[in-house]
NUTOR-282876 format. One line per field, with one value per residue (C-alpha): x, z negated, y negated; chain; residue number from 1; residue in one letter. Coordinates in Angstrom, 1 decimal, padded with zeros to 4 digits. Layout:
N
px <- X  ...
pz <- Z  ...
py <- Y  ...
cadena <- A  ...
num <- NUM  ...
residuo <- a  ...
This chain:
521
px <- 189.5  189.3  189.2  189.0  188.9  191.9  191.8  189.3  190.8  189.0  190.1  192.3  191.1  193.1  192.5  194.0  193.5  194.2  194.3  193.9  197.3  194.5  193.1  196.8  197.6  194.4  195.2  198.8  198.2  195.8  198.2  201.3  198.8  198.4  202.3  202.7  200.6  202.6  206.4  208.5  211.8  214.6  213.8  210.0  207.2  205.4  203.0  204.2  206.5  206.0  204.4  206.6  209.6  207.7  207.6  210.8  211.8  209.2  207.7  208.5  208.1  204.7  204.0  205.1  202.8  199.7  200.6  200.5  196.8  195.9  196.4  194.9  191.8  191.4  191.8  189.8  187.0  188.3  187.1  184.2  182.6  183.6  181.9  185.3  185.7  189.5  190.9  194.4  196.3  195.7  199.1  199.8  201.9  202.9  203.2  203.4  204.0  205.2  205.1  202.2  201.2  198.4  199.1  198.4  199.1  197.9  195.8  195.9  193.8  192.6  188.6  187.1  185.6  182.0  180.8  177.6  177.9  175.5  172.4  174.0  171.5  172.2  176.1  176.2  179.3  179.9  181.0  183.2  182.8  185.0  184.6  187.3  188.6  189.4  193.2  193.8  193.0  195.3  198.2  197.7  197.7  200.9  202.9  201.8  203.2  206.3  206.6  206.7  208.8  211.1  214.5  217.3  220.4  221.7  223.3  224.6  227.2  225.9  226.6  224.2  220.9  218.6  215.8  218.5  219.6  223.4  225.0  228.1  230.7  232.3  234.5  234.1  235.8  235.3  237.2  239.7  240.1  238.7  235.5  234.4  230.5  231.0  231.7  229.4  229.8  227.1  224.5  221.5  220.8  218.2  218.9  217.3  215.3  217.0  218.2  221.4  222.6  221.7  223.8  225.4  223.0  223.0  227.4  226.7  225.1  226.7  229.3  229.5  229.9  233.2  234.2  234.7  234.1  235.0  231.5  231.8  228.9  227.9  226.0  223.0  222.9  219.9  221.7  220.5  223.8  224.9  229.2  228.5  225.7  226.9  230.5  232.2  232.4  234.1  233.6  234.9  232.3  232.6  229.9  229.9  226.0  223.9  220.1  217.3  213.3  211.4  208.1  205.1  201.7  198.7  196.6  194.7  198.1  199.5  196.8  196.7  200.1  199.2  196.4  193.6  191.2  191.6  192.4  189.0  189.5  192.4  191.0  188.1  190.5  192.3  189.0  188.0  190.8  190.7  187.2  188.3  190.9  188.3  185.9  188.9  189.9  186.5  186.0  188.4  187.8  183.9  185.3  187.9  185.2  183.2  186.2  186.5  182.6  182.6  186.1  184.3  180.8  182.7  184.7  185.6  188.4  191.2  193.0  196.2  198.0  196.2  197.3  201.4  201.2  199.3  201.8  204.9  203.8  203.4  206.7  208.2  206.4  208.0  211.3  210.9  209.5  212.8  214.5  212.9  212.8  216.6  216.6  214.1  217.2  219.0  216.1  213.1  211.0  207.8  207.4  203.2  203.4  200.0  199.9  198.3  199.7  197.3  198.5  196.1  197.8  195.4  197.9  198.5  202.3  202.0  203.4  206.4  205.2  208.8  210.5  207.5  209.3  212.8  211.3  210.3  213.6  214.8  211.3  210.9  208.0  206.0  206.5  205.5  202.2  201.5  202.0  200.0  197.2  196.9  197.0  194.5  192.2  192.9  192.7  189.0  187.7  189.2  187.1  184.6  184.0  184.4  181.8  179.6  180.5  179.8  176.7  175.4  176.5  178.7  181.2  183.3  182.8  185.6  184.1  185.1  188.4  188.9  188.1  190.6  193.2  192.6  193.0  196.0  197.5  197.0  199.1  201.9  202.1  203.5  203.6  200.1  200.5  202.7  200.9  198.0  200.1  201.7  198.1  196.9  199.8  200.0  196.6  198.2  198.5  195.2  193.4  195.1  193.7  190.4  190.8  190.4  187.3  185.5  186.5  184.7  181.8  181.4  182.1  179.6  177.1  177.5  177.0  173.7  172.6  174.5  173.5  175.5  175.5  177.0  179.5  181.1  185.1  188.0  189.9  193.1  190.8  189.4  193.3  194.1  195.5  193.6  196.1  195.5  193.3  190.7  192.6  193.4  197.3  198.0  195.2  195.8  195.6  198.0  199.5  200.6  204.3  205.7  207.7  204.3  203.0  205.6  206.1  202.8  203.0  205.9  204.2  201.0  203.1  205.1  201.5  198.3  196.4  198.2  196.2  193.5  196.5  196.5  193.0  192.7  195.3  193.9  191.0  191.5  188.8  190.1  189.5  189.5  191.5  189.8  191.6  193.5  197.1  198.5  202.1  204.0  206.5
pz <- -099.6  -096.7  -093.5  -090.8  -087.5  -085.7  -082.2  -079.4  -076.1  -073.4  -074.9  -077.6  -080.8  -084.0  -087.9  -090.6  -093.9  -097.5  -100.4  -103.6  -106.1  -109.0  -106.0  -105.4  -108.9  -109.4  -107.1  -108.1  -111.4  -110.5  -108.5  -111.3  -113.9  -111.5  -111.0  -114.4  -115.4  -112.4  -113.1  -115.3  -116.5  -119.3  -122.4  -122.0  -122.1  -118.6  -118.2  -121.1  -119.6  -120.8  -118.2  -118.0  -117.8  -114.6  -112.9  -113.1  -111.4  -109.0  -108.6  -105.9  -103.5  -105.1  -104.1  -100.7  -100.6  -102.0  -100.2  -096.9  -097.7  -098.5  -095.2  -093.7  -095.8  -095.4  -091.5  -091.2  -093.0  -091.3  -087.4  -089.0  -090.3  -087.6  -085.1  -083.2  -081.4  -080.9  -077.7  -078.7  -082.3  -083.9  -084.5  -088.0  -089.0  -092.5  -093.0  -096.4  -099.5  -103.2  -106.2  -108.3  -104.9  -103.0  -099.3  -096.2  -092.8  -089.2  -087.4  -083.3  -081.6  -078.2  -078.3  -075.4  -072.7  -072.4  -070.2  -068.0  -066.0  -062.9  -061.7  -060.9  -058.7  -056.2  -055.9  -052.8  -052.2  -049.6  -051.1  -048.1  -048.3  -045.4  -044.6  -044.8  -041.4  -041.2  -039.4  -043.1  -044.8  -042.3  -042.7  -046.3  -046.1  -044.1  -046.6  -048.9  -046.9  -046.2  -050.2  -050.5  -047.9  -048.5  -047.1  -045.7  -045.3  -041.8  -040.4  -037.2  -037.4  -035.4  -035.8  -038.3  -037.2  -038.8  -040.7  -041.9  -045.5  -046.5  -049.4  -050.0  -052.2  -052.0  -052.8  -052.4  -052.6  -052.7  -050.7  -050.7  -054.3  -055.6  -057.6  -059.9  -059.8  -055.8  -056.5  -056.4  -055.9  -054.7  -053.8  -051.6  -049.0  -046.6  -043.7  -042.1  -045.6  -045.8  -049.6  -049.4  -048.2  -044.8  -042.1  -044.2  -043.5  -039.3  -039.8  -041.0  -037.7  -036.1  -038.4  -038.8  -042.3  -044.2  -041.7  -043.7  -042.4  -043.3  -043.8  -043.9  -045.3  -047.1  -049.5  -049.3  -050.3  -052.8  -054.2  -057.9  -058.7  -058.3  -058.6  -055.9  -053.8  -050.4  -050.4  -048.2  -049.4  -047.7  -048.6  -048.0  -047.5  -047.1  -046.0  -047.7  -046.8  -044.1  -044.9  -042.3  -043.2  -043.5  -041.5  -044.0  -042.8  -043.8  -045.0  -047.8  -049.3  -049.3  -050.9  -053.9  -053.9  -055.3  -057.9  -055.1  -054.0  -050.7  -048.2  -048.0  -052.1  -051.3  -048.4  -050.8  -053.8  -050.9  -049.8  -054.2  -054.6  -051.3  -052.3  -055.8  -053.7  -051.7  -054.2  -056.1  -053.5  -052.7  -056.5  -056.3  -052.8  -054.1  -057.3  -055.9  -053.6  -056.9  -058.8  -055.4  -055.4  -059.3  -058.9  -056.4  -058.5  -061.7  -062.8  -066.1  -067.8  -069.4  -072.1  -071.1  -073.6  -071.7  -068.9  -069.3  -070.9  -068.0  -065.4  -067.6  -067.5  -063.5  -063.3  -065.3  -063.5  -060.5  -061.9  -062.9  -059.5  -058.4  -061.0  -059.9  -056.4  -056.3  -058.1  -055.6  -053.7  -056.1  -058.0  -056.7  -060.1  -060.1  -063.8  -063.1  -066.6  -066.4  -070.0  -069.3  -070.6  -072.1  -069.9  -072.4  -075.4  -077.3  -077.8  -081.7  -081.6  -081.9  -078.6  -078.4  -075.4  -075.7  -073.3  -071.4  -067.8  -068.4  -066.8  -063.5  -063.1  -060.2  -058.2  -055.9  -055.9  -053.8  -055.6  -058.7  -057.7  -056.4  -059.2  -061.3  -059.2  -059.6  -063.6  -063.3  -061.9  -063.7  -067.1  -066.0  -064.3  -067.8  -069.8  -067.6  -068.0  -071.8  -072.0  -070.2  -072.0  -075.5  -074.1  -073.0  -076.1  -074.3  -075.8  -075.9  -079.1  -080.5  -078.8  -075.4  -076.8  -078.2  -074.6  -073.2  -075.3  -074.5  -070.7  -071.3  -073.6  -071.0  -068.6  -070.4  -070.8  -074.0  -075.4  -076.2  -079.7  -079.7  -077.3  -079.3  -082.6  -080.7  -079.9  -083.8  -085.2  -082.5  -083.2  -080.3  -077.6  -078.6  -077.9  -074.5  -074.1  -074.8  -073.1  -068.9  -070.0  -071.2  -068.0  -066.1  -068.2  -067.4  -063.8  -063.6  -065.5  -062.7  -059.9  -061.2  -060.5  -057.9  -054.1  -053.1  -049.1  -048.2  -045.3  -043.6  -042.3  -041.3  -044.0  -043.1  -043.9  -047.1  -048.6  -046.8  -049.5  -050.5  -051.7  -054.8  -052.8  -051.8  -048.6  -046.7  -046.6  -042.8  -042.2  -039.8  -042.6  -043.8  -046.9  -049.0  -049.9  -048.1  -051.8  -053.7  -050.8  -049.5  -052.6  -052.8  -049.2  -050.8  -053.4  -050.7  -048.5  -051.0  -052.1  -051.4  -054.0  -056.6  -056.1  -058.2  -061.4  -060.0  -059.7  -063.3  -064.6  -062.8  -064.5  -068.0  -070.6  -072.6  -076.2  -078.1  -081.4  -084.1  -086.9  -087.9  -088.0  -091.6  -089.6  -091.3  -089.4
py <- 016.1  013.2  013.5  011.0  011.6  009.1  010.2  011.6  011.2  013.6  017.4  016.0  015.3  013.9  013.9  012.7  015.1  014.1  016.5  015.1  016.2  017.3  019.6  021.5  021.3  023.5  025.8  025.9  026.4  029.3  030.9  031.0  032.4  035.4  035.7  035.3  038.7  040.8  039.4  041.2  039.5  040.9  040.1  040.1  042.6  042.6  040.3  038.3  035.7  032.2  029.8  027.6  029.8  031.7  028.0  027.5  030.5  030.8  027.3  026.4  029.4  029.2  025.8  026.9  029.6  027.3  024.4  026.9  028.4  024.3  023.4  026.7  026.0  022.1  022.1  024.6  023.2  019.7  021.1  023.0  019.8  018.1  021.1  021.1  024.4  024.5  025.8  026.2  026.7  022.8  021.5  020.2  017.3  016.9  013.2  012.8  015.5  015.1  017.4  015.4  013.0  013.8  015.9  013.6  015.9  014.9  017.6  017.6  019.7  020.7  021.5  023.5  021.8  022.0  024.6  025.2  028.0  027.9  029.9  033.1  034.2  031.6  032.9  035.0  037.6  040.5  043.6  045.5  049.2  051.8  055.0  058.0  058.8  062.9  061.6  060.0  063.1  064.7  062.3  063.2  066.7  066.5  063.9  067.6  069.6  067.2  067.3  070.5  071.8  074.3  074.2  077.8  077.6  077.3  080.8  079.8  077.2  073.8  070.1  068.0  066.5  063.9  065.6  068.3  068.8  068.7  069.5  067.1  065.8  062.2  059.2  056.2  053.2  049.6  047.2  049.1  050.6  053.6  053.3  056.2  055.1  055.7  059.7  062.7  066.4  068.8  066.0  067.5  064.7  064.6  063.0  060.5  060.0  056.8  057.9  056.7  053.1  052.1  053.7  056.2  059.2  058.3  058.8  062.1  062.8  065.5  066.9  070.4  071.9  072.3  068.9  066.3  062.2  058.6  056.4  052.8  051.0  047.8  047.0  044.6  041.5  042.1  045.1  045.7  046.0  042.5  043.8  046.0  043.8  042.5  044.4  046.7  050.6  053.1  057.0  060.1  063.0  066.4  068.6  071.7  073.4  073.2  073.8  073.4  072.8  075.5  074.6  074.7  076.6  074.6  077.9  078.9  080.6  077.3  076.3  078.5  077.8  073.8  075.6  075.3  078.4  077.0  074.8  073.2  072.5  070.6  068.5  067.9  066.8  064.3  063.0  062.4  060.9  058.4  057.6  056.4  054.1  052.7  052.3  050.6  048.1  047.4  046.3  044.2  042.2  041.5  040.7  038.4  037.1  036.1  034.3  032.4  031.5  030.6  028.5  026.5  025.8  025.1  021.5  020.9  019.6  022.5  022.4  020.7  023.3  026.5  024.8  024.3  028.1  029.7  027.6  028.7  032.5  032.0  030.4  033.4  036.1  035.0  035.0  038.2  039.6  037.9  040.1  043.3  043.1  043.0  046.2  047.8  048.8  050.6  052.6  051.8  053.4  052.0  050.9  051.0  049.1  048.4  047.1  044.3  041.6  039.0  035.8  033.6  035.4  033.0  030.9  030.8  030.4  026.2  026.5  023.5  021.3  019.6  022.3  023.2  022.4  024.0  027.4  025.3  023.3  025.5  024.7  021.9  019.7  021.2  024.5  023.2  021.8  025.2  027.1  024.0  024.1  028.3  028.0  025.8  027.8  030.3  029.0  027.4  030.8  032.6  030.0  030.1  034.1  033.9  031.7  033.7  036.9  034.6  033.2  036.6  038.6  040.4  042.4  045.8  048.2  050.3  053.3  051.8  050.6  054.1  055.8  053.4  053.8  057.8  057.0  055.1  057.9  060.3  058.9  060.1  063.4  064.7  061.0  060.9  060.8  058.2  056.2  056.2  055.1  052.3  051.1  052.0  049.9  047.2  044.9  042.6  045.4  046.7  043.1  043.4  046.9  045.4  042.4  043.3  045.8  042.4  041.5  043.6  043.8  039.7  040.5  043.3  040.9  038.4  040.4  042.1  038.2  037.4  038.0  040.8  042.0  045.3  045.7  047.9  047.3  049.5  050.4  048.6  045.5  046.7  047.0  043.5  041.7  038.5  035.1  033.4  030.8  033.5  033.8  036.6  036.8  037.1  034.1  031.1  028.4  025.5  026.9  024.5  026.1  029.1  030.5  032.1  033.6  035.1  036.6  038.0  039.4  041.0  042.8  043.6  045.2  047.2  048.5  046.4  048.6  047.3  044.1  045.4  044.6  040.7  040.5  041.5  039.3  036.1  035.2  036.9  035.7  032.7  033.3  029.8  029.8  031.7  029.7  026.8  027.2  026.8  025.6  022.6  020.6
cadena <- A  A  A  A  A  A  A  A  A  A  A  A  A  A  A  A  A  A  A  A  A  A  A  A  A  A  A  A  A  A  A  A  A  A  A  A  A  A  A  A  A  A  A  A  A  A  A  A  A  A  A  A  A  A  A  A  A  A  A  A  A  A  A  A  A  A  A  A  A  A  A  A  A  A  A  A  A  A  A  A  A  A  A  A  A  A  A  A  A  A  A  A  A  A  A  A  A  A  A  A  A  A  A  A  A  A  A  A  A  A  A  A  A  A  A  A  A  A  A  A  A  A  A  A  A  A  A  A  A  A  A  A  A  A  A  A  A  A  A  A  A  A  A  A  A  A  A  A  A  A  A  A  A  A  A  A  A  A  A  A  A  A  A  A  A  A  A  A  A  A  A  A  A  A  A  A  A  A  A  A  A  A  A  A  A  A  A  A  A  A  A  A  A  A  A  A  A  A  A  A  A  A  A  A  A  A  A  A  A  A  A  A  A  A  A  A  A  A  A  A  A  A  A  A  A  A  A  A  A  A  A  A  A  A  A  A  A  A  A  A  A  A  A  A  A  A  A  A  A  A  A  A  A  A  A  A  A  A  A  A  A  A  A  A  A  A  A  A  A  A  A  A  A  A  A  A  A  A  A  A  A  A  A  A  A  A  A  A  A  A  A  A  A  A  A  A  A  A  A  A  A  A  A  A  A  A  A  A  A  A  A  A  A  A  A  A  A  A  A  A  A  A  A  A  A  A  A  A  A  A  A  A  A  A  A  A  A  A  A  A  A  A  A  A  A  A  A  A  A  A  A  A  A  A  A  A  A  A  A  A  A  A  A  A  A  A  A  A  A  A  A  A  A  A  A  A  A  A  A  A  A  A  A  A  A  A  A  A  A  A  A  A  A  A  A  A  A  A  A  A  A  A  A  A  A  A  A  A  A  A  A  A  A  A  A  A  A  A  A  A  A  A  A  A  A  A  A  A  A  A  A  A  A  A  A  A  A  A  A  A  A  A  A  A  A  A  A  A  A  A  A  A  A  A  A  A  A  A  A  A  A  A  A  A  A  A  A  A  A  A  A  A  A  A  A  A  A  A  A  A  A  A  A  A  A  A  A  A  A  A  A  A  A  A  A  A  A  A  A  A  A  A  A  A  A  A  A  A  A  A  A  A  A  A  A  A  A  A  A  A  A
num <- 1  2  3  4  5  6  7  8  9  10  11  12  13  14  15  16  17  18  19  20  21  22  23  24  25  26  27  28  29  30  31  32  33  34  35  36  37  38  39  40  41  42  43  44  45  46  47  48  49  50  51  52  53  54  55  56  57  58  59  60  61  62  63  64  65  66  67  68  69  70  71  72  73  74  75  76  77  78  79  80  81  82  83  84  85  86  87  88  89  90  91  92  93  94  95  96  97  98  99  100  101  102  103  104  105  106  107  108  109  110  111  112  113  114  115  116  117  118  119  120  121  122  123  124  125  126  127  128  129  130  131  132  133  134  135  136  137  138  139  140  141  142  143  144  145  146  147  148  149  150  151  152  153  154  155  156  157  158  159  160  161  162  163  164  165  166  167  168  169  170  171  172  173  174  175  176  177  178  179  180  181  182  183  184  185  186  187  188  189  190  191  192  193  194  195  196  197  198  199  200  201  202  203  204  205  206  207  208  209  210  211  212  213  214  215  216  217  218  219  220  221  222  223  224  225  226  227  228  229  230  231  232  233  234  235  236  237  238  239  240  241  242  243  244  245  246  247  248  249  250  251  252  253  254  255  256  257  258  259  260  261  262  263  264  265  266  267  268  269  270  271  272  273  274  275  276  277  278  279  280  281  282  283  284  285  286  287  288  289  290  291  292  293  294  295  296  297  298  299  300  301  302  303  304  305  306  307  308  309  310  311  312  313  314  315  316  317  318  319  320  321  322  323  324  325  326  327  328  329  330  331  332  333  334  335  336  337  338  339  340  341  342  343  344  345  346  347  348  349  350  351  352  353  354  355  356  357  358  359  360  361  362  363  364  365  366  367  368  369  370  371  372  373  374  375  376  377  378  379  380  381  382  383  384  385  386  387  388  389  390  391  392  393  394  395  396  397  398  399  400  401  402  403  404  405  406  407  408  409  410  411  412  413  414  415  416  417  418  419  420  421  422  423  424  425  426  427  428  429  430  431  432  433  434  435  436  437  438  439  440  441  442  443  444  445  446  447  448  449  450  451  452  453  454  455  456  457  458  459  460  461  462  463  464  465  466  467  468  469  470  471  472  473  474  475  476  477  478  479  480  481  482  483  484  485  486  487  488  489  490  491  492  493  494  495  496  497  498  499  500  501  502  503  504  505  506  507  508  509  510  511  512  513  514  515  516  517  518  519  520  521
residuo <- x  x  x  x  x  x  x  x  x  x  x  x  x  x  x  x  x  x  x  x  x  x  x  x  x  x  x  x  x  x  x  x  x  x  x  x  x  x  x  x  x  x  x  x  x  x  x  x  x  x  x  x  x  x  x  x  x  x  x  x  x  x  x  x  x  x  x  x  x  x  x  x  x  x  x  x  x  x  x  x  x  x  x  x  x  x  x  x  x  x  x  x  x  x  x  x  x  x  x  x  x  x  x  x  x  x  x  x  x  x  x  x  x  x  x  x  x  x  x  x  x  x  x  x  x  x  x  x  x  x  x  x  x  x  x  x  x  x  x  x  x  x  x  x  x  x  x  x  x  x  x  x  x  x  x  x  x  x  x  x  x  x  x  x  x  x  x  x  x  x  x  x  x  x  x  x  x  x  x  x  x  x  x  x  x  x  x  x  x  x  x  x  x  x  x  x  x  x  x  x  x  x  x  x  x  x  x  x  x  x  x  x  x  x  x  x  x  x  x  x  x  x  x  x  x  x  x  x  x  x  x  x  x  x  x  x  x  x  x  x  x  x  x  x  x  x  x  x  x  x  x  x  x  x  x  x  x  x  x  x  x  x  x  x  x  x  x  x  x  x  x  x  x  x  x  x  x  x  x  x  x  x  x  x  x  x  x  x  x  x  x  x  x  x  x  x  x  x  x  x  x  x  x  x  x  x  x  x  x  x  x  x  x  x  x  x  x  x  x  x  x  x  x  x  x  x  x  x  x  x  x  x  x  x  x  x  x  x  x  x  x  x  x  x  x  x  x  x  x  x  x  x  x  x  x  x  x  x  x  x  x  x  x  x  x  x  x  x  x  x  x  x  x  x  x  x  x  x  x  x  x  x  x  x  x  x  x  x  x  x  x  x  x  x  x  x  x  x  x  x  x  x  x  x  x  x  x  x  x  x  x  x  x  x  x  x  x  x  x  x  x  x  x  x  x  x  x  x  x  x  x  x  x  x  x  x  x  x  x  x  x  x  x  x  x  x  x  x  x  x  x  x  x  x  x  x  x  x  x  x  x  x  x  x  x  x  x  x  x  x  x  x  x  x  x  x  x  x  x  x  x  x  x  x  x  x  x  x  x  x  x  x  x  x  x  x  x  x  x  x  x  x  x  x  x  x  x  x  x  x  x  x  x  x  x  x  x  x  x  x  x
């Protein structure tokens, strides 16, 4: 076999590999022997068809097959001889191929940048710690009782006030025609719970039961429904029950009534479970704080491939937040996929750069260099951290994989078995499972090194959410384009806990390519 290296251009590197014909016809040989002893043909005992009758019938899937583990084997051995550490799934060329001729392909490759990560011990975060006030405890125990309120039916006939519960049927209809998916009978309906479209509960205001009302409302603009978003409905609702709240006494029987002794154990259960937030949130704002520091002492060149993959998934994700905020309206479920998605997915497809930008062709500009400059950083922080974690050893055994995969299960309930199958049969969704617990074992690496100051804030600033930049959203600062971060205030303000998820998908570990791609163009 030859190889000669034709290219080296910054991350890019280029070979040219020729395998001798003698060297394939070796292996092909080989390889129709062994099909030869497992075919079984009419006519024929098993393992007793002719040679060359078993080429003829099968010699060319067979050269496809040997020509595929060729190039497999010879590029590999091409960037092991030539100590190239491949960042990205090499993309293979086939330039020249005959049945007797010698194979000539072109290799391209990205190799990984080289990497120096800096004295850790002269990186200096704050970690920001708050302590529980008793009125959130409070507020909690009342959203409890609010939950579990119990409602009676209202004996002495009055008109309808917010906070009461009606029982109603409608009809709707929209602009002007009657719509089936606008019906319902017997629908319990808080009011003032904002449940139904806005201003349809405040029209029910002062009806008496068995009266029956003409709603007018319209639908917003951001309706998940797009045939109903922005149009005119009008319904006709009868009230057919009254029911008032039944005010809930915050005492020990309410207590046992949740499966607590008391109503100390469920003050202590609130306060648990508020700590856990904290200590949450205040992970994720030190570790935030440290991508920020290590973005800032780190400059080396990414793979231009991780690069246009990491932008593309950006681009998509806000597409898709798009997507799913117009839906908030009409079910607001929150999906709490949490299944991590690997935003490096290692890249081993042989990713086709030729339609890299069609994803971005609704951005502006300014948009666009965003978006560009927040892969970048996160490809170099997620090479940056698996470099460390290879450097260091570090690495997560099937044990923790296994308790993982165990916590994941258990959020669903009666699933678990088939949770734990999915992640069994699924090596791809088990690397993601594995993936943000290297994570954290880098991150927690780093800070045993680092310089890390303890303080105290109010906890309104501990769940402040924190830009991509390292900025605190809210924060008098140019911004370069208005789009992403008003996105992201989006998201913060819909739940700013849920920033631990962004945090761990920002600077995922980059793995490079563990093998040479055997894929022929």
């Amino acid at each position: 076999m030859e190889i000669t290296q034709t290219q080296s251009a910054g991350l890019t590197r280029e070979f040219k590999v020729v395998v001798a014909a003698k060297d394939i016809e070796e292996k092909l040989n080989i390889r129709l022997a062994e099909v030869q002893g497992m075919v079984n043909l009419p006519g024929f005992r098993p393992g007793k068809v002719p040679l060359t009758l078993v080429k003829k019938r099968f010699g060319a899937s067979v050269m496809g097959e040997v020509l595929e583990q060729v190039v497999q084997d010879s590029s590999s051995q091409a960037l092991a001889e030539n100590n190239v550490r491949p960042a990205m799934q090499p993309q293979i060329e086939i330039e020249k191929f005959d049945e007797g001729a010698d194979l000539e392909y072109k290799l391209k490759v990205e190799v990984m940048p080289e990497i120096v990560p800096v004295d850790f011990s002269t990186i200096e975060v704050e970690r920001e710690t708050a302590e529980i006030a008793e009125e959130e405890i409070e507020q909690a125990m009342s959203r409890i009782a609010e939950q579990n309120q119990q409602t009676k039916p209202v004996e002495k006939k009055r008109a309808v006030k917010s906070g009461d519960v009606v029982v109603i049927d409608f009809t709707g209809k929209l602009e002007g025609k009657d719509d089936d998916r606008l019906k319902g009978e017997g629908a319990r309906l808080t009011l003032g719970s904002n449940t139904f479209i806005a201003g349809f509960e405040d029209q029910l205001v002062g009806a008496k039961p068995g009266e029956t009302r003409e709603v007018k409302v319209t639908f917003p603009e951001e309706y998940g429904n797009a045939e109903l978003a922005g149009k005119e409905a009008a319904f006709t609702v009868e009230v057919k029950e009254l029911h008032e709240p039944i005010p809930v006494e915050m005492n020990d029987e309410f207590a046992k009534s949740l499966g607590f002794d008391d109503l100390e154990g469920v003050k202590a259960a609130i306060r648990q479970q508020i700590e856990g937030e904290y200590k949450q949130a205040a992970r994720t704002r030190v570790k935030r704080r440290l991508l920020d520091k290590l973005a800032e002492s780190h400059s080396f060149e990414v793979p231009q491939g991780m690069l246009d993959a990491e932008y593309e998934t950006i681009v998509r994700q806000i597409a898709g937040a798009d997507h799913d905020h117009a839906h908030d309206h009409d079910h607001d479920h929150d999906h709490d996929h949490d299944h991590d998605h690997d935003h490096g997915h290692d890249h081993d497809h042989g990713h086709d750069h030729d339609h890299k930008h069609a994803v971005d062709e609704k951005l502006n500009d300014e948009e666009k260099s965003e978006y560009r400059t927040i892969a970048e950083r996160r490809v170099r922080l997620g090479l940056l951290l698996s470099e460390v974690g290879r450097l260091n050893n570090i690495d997560v055994s099937d044990e923790e994989v296994q308790r993982a995969m165990i916590q994941e299960a258990s959020r669903y309930p009666g699933q678990e078995r088939q949770v734990v199958e999915f992640y069994r049969g699924n090596p791809q969704a088990l690397a993601n499972l594995r993936a943000p617990l290297f994570e954290e074992k880098i991150i927690d690496f780093i800070l045993e090194m680092a310089k890390v100051s303890e303080k105290t804030v109010t906890a309104e600033e501990l769940f402040k959410p924190i830009d991509e930049d390292g900025e605190e959203a809210g924060a008098d600062k140019k911004k370069p384009a208005k789009k992403a971060a008003a996105k992201k205030t989006k998201a913060a303000d819909k739940d700013a806990k849920a920033d631990a998820k962004d945090e761990a998908a920002e600077a995922k570990p980059k793995k490079p390519a563990k093998k040479a791609a055997a894929k022929s163009e």
